[in-house]
C-alpha positions in Angstrom: 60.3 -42.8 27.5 62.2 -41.1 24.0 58.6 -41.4 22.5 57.1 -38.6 25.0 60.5 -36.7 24.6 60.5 -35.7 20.9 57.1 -34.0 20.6 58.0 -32.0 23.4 61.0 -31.1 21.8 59.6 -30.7 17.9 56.7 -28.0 20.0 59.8 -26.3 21.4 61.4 -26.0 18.3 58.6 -24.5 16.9 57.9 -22.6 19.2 61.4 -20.5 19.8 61.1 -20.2 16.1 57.9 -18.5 15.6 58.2 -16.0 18.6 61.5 -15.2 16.9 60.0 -14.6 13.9 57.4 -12.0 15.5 60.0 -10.6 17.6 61.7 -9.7 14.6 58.9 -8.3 12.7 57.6 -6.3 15.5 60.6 -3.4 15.5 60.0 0.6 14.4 61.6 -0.6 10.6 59.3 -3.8 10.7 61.4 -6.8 9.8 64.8 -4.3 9.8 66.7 -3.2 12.6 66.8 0.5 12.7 70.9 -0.3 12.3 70.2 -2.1 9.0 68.1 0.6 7.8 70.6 2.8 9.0 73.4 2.2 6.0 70.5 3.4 3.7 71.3 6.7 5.1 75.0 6.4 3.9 74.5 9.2 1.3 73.6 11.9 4.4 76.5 11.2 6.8 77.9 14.7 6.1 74.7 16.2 6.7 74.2 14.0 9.4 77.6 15.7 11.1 77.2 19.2 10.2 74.2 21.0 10.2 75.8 23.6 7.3 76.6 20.5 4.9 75.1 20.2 1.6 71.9 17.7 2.0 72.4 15.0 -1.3 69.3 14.2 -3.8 70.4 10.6 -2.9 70.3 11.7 0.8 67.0 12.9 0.4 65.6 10.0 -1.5 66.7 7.7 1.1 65.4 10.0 3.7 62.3 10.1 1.9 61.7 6.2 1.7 62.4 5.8 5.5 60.7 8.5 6.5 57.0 7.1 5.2 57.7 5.5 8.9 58.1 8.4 11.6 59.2 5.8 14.0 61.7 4.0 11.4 63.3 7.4 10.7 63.9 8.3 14.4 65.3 4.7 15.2 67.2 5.1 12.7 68.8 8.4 13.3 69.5 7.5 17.2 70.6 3.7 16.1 74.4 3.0 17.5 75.4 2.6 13.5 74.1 6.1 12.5 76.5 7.0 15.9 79.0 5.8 15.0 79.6 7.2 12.0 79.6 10.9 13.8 76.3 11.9 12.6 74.9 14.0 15.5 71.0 13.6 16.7 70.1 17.1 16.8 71.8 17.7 13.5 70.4 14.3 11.8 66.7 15.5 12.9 67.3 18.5 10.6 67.5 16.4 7.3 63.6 16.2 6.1 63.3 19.8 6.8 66.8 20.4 4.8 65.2 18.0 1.9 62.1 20.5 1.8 60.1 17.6 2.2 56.7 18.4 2.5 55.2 16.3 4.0 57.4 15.3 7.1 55.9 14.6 10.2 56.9 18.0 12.0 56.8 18.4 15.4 57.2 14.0 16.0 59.4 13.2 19.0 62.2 11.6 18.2 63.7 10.7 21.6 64.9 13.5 23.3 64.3 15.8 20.1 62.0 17.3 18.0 61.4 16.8 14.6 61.3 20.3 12.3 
């Protein structure tokens, strides 16, 4: 009777750990959360807050790397962390166009907001 047990539990196992492993490779930053991509973004939280701020070259080179992923970018800026360290959507969504970065995606929805 154990015999007919344990490869129904080894085909669990796998299982569980393969669709984890494409759940977690399936999210806007691929396999990052948008909150772990998110403390890449430490060098804007100023700009993030106030829409008059200084923007950072470090700012905008993190900001750059992210932002080769509209979608990444936008999780990112609405993720709880980037929240909770006071930065403000419609202020965040400012940044590329603050960087003069050329090639941003303007005019991508990002939530509730518009990218400029």
């Amino acid at each position: 009777m154990m015999h007919h047990f344990v490869p129904s539990l080894v085909l669990l196992v796998i299982f569980c750990v393969t669709g984890f492993t494409v759940v977690n490779a399936a999210g806007e930053c691929g396999r990052k959360s948008p909150d772990q991509e998110a403390f890449k973004l430490a060098p804007c939280a100023m700009a993030a807050q106030d829409e008059n701020a200084p923007v950072s070259d470090r700012c905008c080179t993190a900001i750059k790397e992210i932002g080769h992923n509209p979608s990444c970018l936008c999780a990112v800026m609405l993720s709880k962390t980037a929240q909770s360290t006071g930065a403000k959507p419609q202020v965040s969504i400012t940044i590329p166009k603050r960087c003069n970065i050329v090639d941003r995606p303007v005019g991508y929805k990002c939530g509730a907001y518009t990218l400029p």
